[in-house]
Backbone as a printed PyTorch tensor [residue, N CA C, xyz], in Angstrom:
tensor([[[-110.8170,  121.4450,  114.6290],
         [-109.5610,  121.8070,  115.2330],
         [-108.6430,  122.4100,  114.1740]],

        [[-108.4360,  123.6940,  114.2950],
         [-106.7770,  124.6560,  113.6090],
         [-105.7680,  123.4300,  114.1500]],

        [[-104.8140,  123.4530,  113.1230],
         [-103.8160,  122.9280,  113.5670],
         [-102.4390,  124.1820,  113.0610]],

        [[-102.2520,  124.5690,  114.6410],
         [-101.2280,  126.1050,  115.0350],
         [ -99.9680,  125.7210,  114.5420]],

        [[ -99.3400,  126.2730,  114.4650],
         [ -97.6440,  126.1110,  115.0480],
         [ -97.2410,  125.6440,  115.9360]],

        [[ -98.3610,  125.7930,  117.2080],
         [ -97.5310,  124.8910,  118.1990],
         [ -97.6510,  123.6850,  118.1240]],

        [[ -98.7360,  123.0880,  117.4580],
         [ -99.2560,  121.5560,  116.7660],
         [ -98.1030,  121.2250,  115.8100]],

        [[ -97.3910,  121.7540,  114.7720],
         [ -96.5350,  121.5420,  113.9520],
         [ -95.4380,  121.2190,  114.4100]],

        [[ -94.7270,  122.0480,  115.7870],
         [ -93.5920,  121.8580,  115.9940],
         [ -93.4590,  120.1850,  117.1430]],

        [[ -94.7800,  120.3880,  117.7330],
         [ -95.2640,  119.0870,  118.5210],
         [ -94.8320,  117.9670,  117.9930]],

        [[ -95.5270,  117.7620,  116.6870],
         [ -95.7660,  116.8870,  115.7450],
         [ -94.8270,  116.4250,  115.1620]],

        [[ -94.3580,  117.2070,  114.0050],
         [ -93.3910,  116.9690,  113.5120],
         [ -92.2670,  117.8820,  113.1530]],

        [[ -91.7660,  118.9750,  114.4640],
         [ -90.6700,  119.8410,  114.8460],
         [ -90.6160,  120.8850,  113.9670]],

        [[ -91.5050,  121.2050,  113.0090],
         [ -91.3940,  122.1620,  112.1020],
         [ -91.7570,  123.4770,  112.5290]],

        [[ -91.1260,  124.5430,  112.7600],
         [ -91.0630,  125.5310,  113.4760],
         [ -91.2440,  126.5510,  112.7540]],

        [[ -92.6880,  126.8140,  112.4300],
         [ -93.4570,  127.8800,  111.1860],
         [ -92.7580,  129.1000,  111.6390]],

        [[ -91.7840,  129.3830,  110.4950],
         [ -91.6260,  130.8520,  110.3740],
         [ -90.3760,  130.7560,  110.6710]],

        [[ -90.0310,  129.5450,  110.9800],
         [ -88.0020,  129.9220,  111.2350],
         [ -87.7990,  128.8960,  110.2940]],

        [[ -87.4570,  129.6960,  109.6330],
         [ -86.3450,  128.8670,  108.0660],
         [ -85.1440,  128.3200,  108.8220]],

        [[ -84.1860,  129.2760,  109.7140],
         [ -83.3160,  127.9100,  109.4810],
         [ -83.0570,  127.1290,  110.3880]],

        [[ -84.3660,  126.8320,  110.8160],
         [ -84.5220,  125.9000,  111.7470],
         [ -85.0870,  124.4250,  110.7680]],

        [[ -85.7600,  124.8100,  109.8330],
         [ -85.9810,  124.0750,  109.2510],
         [ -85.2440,  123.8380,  108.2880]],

        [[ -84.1650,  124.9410,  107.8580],
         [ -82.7030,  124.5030,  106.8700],
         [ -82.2220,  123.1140,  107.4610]],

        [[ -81.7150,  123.3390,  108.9220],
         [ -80.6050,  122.9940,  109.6690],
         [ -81.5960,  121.2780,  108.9700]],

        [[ -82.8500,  120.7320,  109.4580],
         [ -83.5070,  119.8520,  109.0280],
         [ -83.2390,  118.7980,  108.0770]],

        [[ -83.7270,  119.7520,  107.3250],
         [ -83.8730,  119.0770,  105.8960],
         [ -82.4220,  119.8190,  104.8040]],

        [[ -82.0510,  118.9780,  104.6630],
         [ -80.3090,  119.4750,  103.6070],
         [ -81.1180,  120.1440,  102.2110]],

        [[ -80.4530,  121.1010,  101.7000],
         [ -80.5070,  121.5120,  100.6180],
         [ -81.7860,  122.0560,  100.2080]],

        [[ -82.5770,  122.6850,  101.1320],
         [ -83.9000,  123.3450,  101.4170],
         [ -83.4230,  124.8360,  100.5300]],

        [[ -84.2580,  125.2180,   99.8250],
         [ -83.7970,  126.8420,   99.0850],
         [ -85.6910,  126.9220,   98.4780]],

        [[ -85.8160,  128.0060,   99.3720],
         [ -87.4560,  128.3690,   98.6070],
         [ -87.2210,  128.7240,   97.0900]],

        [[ -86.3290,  129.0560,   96.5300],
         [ -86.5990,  129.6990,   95.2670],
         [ -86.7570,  128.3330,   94.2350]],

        [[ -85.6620,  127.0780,   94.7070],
         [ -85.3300,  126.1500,   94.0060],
         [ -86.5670,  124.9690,   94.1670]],

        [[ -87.4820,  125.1920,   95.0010],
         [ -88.7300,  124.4640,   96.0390],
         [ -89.5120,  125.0670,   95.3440]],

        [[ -89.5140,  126.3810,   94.6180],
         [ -90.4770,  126.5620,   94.0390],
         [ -90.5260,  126.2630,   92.3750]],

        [[ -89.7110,  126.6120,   92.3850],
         [ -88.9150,  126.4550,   90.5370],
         [ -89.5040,  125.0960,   90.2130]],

        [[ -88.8480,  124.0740,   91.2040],
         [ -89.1540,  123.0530,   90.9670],
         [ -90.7020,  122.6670,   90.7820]],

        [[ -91.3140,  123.0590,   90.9830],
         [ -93.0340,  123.1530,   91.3700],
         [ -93.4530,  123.1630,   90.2860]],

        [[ -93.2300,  124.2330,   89.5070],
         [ -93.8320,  125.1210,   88.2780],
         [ -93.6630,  124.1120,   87.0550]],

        [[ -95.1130,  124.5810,   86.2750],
         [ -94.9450,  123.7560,   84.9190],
         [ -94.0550,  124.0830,   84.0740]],

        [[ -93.6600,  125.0240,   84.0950],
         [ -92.4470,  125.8680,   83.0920],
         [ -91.1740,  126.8860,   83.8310]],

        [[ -90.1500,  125.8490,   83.8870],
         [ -89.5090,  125.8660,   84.6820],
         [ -88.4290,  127.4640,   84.8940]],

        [[ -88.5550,  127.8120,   83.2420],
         [ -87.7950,  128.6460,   82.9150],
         [ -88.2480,  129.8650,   83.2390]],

        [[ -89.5330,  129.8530,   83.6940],
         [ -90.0490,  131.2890,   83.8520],
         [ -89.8020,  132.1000,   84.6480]],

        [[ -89.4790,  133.2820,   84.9290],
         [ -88.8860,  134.1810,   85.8440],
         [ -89.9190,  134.4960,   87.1560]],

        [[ -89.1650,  134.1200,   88.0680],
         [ -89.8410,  134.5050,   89.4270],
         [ -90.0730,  135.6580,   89.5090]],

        [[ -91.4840,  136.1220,   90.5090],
         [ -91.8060,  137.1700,   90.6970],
         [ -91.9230,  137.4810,   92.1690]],

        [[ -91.7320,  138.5580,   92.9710],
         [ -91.7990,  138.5530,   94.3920],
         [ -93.1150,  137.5840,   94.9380]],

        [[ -94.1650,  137.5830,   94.4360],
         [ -94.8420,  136.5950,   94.8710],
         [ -95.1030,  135.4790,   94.2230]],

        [[ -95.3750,  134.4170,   94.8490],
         [ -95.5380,  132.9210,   94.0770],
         [ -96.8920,  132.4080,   94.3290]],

        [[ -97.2990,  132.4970,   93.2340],
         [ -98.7660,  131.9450,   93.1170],
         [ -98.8150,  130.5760,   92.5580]],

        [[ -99.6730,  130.2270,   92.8320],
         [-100.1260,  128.8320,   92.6360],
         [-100.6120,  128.6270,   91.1680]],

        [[-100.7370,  129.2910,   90.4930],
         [-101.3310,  129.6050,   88.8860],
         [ -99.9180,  128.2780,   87.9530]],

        [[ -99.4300,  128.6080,   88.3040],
         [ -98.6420,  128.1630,   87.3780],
         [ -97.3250,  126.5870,   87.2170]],

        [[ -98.6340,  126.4190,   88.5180],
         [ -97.8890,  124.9710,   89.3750],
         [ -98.7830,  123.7180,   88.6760]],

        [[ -97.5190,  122.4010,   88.9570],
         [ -98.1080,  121.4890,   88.3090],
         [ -99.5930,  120.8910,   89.1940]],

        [[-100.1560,  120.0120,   88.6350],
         [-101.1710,  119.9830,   89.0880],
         [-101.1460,  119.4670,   90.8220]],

        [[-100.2980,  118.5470,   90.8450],
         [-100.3110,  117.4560,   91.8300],
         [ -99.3690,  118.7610,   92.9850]],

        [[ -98.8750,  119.6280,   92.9980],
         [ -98.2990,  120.4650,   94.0580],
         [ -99.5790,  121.4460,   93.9510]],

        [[-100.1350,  121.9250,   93.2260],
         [-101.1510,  122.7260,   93.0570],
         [-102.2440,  122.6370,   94.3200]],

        [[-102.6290,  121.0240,   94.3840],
         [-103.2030,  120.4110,   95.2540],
         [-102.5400,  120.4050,   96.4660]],

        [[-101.4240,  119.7930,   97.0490],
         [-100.9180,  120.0100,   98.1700],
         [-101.1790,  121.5180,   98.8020]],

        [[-100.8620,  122.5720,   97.9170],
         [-100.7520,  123.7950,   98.3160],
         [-102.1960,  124.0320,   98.9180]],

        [[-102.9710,  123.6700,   98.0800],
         [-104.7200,  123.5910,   98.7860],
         [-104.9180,  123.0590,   99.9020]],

        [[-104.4810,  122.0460,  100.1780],
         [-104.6110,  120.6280,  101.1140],
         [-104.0890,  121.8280,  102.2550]],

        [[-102.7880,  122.6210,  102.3630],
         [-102.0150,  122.7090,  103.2870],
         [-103.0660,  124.4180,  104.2120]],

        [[-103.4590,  125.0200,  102.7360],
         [-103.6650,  126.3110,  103.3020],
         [-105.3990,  126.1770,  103.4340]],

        [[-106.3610,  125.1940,  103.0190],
         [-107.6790,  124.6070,  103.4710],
         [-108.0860,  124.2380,  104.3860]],

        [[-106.5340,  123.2010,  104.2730],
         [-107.1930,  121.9890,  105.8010],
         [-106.3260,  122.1730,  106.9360]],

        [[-105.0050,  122.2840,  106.7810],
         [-103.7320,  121.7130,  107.4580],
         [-103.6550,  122.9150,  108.4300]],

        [[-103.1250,  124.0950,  107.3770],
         [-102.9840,  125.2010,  108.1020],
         [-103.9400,  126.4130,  107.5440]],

        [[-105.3130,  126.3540,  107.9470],
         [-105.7290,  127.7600,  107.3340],
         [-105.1410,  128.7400,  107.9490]],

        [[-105.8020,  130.0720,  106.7930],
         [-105.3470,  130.9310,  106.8190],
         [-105.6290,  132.3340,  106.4660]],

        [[-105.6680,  133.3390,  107.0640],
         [-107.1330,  134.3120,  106.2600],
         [-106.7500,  135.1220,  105.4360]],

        [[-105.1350,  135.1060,  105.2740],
         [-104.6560,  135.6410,  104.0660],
         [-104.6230,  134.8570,  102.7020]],

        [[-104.3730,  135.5460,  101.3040],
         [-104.5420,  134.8940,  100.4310],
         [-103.9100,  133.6840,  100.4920]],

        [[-104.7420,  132.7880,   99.8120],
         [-104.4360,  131.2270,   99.3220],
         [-104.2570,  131.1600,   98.6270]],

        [[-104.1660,  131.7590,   97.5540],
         [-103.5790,  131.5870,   96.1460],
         [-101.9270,  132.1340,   96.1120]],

        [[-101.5450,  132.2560,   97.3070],
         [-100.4210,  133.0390,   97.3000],
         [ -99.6370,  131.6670,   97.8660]],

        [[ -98.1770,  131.1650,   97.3780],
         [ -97.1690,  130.2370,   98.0570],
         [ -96.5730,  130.6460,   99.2020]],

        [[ -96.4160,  130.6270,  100.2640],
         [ -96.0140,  131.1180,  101.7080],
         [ -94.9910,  130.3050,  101.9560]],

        [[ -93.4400,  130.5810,  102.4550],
         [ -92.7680,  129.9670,  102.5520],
         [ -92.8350,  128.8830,  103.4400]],

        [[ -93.4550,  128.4700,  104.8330],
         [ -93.9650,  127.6650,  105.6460],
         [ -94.6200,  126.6090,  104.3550]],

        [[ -95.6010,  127.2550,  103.7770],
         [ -95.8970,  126.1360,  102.3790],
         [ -95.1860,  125.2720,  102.1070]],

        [[ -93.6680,  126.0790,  101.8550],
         [ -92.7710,  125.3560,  100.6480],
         [ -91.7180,  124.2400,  101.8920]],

        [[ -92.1220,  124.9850,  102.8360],
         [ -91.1900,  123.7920,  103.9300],
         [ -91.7630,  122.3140,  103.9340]],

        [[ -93.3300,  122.6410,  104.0100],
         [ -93.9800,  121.4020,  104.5480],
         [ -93.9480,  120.6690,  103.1910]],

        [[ -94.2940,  121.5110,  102.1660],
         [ -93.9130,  120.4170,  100.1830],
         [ -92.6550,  119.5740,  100.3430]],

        [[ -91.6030,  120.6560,  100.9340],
         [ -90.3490,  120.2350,  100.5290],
         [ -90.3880,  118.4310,  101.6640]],

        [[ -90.4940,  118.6180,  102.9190],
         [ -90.4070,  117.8430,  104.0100],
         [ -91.2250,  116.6260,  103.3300]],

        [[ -92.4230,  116.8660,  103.2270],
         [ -93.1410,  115.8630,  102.2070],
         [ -92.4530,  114.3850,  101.5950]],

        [[ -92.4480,  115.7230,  100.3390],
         [ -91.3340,  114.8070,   99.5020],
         [ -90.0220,  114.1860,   99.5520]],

        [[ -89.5500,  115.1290,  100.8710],
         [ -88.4180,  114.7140,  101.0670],
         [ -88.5500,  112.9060,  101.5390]],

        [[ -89.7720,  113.0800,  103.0330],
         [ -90.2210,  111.9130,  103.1570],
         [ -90.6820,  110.9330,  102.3490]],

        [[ -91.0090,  111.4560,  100.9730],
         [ -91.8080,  110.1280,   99.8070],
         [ -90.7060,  109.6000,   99.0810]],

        [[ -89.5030,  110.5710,   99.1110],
         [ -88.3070,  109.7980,   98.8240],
         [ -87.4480,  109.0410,   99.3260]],

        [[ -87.1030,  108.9710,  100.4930],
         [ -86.3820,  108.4670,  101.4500],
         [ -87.1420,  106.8680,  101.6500]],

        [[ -88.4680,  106.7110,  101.2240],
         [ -89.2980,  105.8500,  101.4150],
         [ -88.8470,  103.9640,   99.9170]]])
């Protein structure tokens, strides 16, 4: 079983592809800062695309987990997709709140 968008929003209301639906969500959501945060070296200058190369190990993995199992996808996987950085962010948001 794919698990779609319409499975996501079912599930747990996350509405692939509308950011600020998922802003309104989760407080203080910013892909650039979701990603920054990710990276082993924090200082390094973003590039229009965000690859997974340069992420710590343990998000490295999620990013796999998400675009393998969760949500494949037949475009590149080595590439960070903002839907990615929602479900990281939501995550953690949840492992903190915990």
């Amino acid at each position: 079983m794919i698990i779609d968008a319409a499975v996501w929003k079912a599930v747990v209301g996350l509405d692939m592809g509308g950011v600020r639906k998922f802003e309104e969500f989760a407080d203080g959501y910013s892909k650039k800062h979701t990603y920054k945060g990710m990276l082993l070296d924090q200082t390094r200058n973003l590039r229009n695309r965000l690859g997974v190369y340069g992420l710590i190990v343990e998000d490295k993995m999620l990013v796999y987990l998400i675009t393998y199992i969760l949500a494949p996808r037949s475009s590149n996987d080595a590439q960070v997709t903002d839907d990615d950085l929602q479900i990281i962010y939501g995550l953690k948001l949840g492992i903190q709140m915990n």
